[in-house]
C-alpha positions in Angstrom: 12.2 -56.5 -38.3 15.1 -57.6 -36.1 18.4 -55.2 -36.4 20.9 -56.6 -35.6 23.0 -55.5 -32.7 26.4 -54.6 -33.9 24.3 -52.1 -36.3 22.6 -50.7 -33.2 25.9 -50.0 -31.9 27.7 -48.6 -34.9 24.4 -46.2 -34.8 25.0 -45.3 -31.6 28.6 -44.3 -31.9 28.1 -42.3 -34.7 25.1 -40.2 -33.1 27.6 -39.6 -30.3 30.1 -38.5 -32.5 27.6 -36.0 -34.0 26.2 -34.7 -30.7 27.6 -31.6 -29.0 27.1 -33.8 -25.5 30.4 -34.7 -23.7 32.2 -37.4 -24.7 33.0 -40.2 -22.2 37.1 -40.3 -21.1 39.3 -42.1 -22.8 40.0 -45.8 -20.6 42.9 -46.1 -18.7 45.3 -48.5 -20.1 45.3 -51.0 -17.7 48.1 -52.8 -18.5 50.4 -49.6 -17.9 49.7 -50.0 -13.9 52.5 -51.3 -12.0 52.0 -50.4 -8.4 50.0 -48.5 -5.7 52.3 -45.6 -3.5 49.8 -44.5 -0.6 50.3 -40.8 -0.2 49.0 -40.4 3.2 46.0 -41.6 5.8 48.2 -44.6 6.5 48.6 -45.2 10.6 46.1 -43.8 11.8 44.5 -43.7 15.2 40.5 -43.2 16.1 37.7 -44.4 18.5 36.6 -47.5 17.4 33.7 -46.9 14.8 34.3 -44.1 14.5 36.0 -42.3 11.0 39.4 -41.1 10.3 40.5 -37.5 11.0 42.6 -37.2 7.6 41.5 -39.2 4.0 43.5 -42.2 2.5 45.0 -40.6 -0.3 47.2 -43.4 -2.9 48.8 -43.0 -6.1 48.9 -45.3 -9.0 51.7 -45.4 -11.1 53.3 -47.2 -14.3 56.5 -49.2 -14.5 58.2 -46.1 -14.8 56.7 -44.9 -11.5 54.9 -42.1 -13.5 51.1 -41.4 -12.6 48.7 -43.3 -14.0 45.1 -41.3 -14.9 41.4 -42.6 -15.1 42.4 -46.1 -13.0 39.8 -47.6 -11.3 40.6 -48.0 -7.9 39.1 -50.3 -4.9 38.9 -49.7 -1.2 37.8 -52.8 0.5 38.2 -53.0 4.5 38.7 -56.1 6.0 36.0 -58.4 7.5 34.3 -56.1 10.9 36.6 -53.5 9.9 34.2 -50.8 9.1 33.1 -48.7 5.8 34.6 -46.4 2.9 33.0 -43.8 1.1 33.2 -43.7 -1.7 34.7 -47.4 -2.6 35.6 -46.7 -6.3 37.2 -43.8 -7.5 39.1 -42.8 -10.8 42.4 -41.7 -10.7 43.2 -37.7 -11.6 45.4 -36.6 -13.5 48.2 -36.9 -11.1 47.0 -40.5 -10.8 45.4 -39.8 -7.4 42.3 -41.1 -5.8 41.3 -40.6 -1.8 38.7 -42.1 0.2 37.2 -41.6 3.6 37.2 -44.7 5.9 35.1 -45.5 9.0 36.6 -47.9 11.1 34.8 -51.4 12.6 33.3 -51.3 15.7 36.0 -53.4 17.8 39.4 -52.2 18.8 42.3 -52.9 17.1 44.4 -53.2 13.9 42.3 -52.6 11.1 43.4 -52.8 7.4 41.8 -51.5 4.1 43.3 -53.3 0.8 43.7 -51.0 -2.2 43.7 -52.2 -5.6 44.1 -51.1 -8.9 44.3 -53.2 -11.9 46.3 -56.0 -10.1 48.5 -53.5 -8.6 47.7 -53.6 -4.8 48.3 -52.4 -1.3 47.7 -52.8 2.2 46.5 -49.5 4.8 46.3 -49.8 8.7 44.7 -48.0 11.1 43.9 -48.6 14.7 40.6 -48.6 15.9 40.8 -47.8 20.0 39.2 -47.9 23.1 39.4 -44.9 25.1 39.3 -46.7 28.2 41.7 -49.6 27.2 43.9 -46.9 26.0 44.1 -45.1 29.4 44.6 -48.3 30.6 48.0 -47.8 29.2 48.6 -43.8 29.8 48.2 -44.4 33.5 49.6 -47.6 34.0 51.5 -47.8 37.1 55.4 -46.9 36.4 58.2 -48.8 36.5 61.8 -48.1 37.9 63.2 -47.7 34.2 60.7 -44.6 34.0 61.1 -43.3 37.1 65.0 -43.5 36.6 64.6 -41.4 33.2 62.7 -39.0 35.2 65.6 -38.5 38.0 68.0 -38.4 35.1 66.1 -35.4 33.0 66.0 -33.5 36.5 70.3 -34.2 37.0 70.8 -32.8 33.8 69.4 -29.7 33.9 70.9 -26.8 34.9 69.3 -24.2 36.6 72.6 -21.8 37.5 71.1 -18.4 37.5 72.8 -16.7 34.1 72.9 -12.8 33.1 71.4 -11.1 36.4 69.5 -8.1 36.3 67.7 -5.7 38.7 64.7 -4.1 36.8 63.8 -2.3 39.6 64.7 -1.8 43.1 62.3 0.5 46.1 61.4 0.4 49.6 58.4 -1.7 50.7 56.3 -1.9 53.8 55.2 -5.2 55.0 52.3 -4.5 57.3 54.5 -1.8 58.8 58.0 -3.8 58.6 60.2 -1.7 56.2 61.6 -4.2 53.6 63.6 -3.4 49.9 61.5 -5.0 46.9 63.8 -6.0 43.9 62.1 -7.1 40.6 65.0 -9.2 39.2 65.4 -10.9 36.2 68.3 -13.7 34.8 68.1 -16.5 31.7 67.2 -20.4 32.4 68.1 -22.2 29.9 68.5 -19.4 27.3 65.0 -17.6 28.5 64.5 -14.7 30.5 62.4 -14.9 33.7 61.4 -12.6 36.4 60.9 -12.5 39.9 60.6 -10.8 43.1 62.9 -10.5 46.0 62.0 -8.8 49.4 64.6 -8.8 52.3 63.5 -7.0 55.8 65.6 -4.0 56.4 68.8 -5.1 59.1 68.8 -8.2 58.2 72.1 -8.8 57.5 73.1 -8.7 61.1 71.3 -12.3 61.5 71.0 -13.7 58.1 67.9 -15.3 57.4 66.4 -18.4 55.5 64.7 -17.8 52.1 60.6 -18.5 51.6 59.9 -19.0 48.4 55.6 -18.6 47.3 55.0 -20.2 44.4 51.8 -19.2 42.8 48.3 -20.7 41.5 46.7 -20.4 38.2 47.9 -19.7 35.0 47.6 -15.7 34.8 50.5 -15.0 36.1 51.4 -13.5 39.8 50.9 -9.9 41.6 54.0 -9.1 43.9 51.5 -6.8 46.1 47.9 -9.9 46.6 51.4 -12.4 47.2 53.0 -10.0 50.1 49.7 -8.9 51.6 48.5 -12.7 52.4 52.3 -13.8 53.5 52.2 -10.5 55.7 48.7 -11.4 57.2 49.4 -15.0 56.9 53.1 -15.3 59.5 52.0 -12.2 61.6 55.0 -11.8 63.4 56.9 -14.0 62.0 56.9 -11.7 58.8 60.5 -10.5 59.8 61.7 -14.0 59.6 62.5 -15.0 55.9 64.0 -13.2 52.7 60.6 -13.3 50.3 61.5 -14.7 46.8 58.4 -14.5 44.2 58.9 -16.2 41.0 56.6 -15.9 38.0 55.9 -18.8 35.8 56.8 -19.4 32.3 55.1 -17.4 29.2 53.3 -15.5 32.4 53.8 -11.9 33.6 55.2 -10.5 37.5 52.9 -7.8 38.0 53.9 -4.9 40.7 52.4 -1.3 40.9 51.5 -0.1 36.9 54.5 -2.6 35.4 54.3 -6.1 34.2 57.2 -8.3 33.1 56.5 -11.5 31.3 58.6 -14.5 31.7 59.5 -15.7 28.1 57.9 -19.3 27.6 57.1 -21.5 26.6 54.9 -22.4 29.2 55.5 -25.3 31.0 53.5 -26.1 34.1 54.7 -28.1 37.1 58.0 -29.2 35.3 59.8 -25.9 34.0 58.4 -24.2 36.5 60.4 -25.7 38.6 63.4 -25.1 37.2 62.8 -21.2 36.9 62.0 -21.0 40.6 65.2 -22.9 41.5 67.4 -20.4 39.5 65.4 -17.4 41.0 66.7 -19.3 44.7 70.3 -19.6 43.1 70.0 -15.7 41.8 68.9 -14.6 45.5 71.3 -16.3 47.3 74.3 -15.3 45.1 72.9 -12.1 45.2 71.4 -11.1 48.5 74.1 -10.8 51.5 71.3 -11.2 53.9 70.6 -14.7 53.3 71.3 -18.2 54.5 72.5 -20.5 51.6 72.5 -24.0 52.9 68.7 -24.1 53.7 65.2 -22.6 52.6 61.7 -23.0 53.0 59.0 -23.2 50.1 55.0 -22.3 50.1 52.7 -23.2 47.8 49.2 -23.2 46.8 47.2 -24.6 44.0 49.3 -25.3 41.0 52.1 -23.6 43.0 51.6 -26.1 45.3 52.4 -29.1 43.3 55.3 -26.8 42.6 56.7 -26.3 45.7 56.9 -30.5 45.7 58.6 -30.9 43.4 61.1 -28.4 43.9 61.5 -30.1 47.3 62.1 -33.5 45.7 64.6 -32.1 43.6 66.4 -30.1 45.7 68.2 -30.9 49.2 69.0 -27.4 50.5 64.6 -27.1 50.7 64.2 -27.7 54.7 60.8 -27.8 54.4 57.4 -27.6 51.8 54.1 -26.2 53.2 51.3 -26.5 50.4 47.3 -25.6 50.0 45.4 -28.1 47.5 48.2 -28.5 45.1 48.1 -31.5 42.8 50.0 -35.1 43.8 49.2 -36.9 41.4 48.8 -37.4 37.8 48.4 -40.8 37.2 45.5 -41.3 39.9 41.1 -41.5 38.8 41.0 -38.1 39.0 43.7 -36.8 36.5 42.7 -39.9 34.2 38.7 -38.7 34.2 40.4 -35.5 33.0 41.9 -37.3 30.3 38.8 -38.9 29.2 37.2 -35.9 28.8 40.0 -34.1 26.9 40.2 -37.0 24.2 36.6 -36.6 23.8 37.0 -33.1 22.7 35.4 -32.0 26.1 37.1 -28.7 27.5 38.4 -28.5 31.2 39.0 -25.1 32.6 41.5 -25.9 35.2 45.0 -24.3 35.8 47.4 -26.3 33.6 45.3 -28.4 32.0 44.9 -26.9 28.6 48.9 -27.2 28.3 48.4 -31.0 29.1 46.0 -31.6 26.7 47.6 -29.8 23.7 51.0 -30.7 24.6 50.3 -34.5 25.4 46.9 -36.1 25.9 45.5 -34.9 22.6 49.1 -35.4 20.5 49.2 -39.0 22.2 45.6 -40.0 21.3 46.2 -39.0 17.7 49.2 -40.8 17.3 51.8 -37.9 17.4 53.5 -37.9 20.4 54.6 -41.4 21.9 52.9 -43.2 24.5 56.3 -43.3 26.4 56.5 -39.4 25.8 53.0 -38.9 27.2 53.7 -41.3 30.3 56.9 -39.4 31.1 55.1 -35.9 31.0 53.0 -37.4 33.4 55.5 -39.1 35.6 57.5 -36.1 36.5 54.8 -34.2 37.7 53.4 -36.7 40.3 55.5 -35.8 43.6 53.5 -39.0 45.2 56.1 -41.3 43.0 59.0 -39.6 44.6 58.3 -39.2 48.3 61.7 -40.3 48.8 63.0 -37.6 48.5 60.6 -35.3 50.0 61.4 -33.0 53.0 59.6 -32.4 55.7 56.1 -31.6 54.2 52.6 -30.2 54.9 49.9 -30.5 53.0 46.2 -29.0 53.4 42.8 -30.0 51.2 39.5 -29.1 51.5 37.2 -32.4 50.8 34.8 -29.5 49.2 37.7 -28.6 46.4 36.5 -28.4 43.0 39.5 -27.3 41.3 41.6 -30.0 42.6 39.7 -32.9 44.1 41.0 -34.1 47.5 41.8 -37.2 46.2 45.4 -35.5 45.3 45.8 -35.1 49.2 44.6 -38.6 50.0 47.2 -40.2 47.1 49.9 -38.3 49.5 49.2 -39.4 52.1 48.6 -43.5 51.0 52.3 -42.7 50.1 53.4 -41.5 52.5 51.9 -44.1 54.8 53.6 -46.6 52.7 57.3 -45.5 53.3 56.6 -45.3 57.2 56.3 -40.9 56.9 54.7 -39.5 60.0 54.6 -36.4 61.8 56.3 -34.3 62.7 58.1 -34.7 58.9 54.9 -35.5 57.1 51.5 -33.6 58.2 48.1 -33.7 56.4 44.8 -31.9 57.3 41.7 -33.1 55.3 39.3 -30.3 55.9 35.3 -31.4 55.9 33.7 -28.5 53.6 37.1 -27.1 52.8 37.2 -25.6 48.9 40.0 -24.5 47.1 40.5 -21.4 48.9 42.7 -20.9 52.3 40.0 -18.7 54.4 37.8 -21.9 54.0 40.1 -24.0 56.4 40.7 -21.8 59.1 43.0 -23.6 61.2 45.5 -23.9 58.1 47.3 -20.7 58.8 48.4 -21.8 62.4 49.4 -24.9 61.9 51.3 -23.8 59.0 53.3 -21.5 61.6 53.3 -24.2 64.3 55.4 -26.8 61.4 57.4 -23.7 60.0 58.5 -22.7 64.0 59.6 -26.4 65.1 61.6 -26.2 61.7 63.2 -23.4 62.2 64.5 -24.9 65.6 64.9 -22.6 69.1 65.5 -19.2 68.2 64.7 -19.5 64.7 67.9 -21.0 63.6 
């Protein structure tokens, strides 16, 4: 016997009614959606074929723009423009529905249409290449960057504010008797520290200010920094007025006391800035020293430092510096970047503030390319040798901290403006590594370039 099938379903519906199972939702009203407001996952960047950090989340809403529940909603990518999971979902009660979406495998805009009962919208994201996007990072740059640069430097001002001795003693360099000052005066609203150490009687000549600006990011010890200047210039080490600055969000240690410089940390470009004001502090401060001209040592990250402080400003007679970095646009700094937008970690001074400051915040989308480019820029003496003093550099070819290809983009620029000795020197050292003792004929041909600037008599 044949039953016929609106019976079977009147049947049906009244077992279900009589069952303690659960009963199905009610269906949305369909004709109550009006449009599609995407909540958030819209814009987003990621290596090609690879998925999303954060979930497309939309909205579906009536003419009233009030949520509309249990719609049935469609993610479709475009043709080649990769996967979502899952591809249907209900709206909630808040009329929300989200979906993970792996992009296509080629580079480029992608777009995932959303729809909803006729109610429909479009969602981008950009699928990249991590080579075709350093492409862009490390671009040459042009003169409208470079300008931007010199502008940011002319507007700072790095006047040495609200002086303070925070301690004051007698020192012996090697023997020399000398007065150690820890000081300490605001850049920019922030309090920073340093050291100053004048030779005892030398106000009668007056003497020219070496700064030594430090490597690493742990900070500086006033004693490690006086013993290797006091070994290092011999007896030269009556010569200068010392001045020792600490870094950004890093302490000056001396004896049992540390005094941290308030940050936050900004390597190679504040740093800067501190260790001009600490200059301006000394020579406002200190009697004893000459205030038209100074010298400046660095080494490692100290070294890029020293630079850069050269570039920016004229009173610097002369930069000597050990393996500091050049250049942050050249292979080397880009391999960096590779790594770091991979998720790969590099342990190397300043580094971890470039990748969570800029590399990482660019590749995800949140800090501009332009912004990125520009943090870059200003750290890369090489693109302002114009303006360099007389300089020095030394490398080891052995360095694996900072390759040797920072020295050797120095010196193409160099070379390319016509700089030669005696105002441009550069020692390549074969098994050099990133430590002085390694090059052993640095230290007297830093003295050799330090004497012929100082002139006859040491004036």
């Amino acid at each position: 016997m044949r039953i016929p099938i609106t019976l079977l379903l009147s049947m049906a519906i009244l077992a279900s009614c009589g069952s303690e199972g659960p009963i199905a939702p009610e269906p949305a009203d369909v004709s109550r959606v009006s449009g599609i407001r995407v909540v958030s996952g819209d814009g987003q960047r990621a290596l090609a074929g690879s998925g999303l950090r954060e979930p497309i989340v939309i909205q579906v809403l009536d003419e009233e723009e009030q949520p509309v529940s249990s719609a049935l909603v469609l993610f479709m990518p475009g043709n080649g423009h990769g996967v979502t999971e899952p591809t249907t979902v209900g709206t909630g009660p808040d009329g929300r529905a989200a979906t993970n979406w792996t992009l296509g495998p080629i580079s480029g805009l992608q777009t995932l249409a959303v729809t909803a009962s006729g109610a429909s919208v479009s969602i981008s994201g950009h699928a990249i290449s991590v080579e075709d996007s350093l492409d862009v990072l490390f671009g040459p740059p042009d003169e409208s960057e470079l300008s931007a640069v010199r502008d940011d430097w002319a507007s700072r001002d790095f006047s040495a504010a609200s002086g303070m001795i925070e301690l004051e003693e007698a020192y012996s360099m090697g023997g020399s008797p000398t007065t150690l000052r820890v000081v300490s005066h605001q850049v920019a609203g922030l309090r920073h520290y340093g050291a100053i150490i004048v030779p005892d009687g030398a106000g009668a000549e007056r003497l020219p200010i070496m700064v030594f600006a430090h490597g690493g990011d742990d900070g500086v010890s006033v004693e490690e920094t006086l013993f290797i200047l006091t070994i290092a210039l011999g007896e030269m080490r009556d010569d200068f007025v010392y001045v020792i600055p600490s870094f950004r969000d890093e302490p000056l240690e001396y004896g049992n006391r540390a005094w941290r410089s308030e940050g936050p940390a900004s390597p190679w470009d504040r740093d800067v800035d501190d260790a001009l004001a600490l200059v301006n502090l000394a020579m406002e401060t200190i009697p004893e020293t000459i205030s038209d001209r100074y010298f400046v040592v660095g080494a490692s990250r100290g070294g890029g430092v020293a630079m850069l402080m050269g570039i920016r400003d004229p009173r610097i007679a002369g930069v000597i510096t050990f393996f500091g970095p050049t250049d942050f646009q050249n292979q080397w700094a880009r391999d960096i970047a590779s790594l770091l937008v991979r998720g790969v970690t590099v342990d190397l001074p300043g580094v971890e503030y470039l990748r969570a400051s800029y590399i990482v915040p660019w590749w995800a989308g949140e800090v501009s390319l332009q912004d990125a480019r520009l943090a870059l820029i200003r750290r890369s003496p090489v693109l302002f040798v114009e303006d360099m003093p007389p300089l020095q550099v030394h490398h080891g070819d052995m360095d694996g901290v900072v390759s040797v290809t920072q020295a050797e983009s120095m010196i193409r620029a160099m070379e390319e403006i016509g700089r030669g000795a005696p105002e441009f020197e550069a020692y390549i050292y074969p098994g050099g590594t990133h430590d002085i003792t390694s090059m052993p004929s640095a230290i007297p041909r830093g003295l050799g370039f330090l004497r012929n600037l100082l002139g006859p008599g040491g004036e």
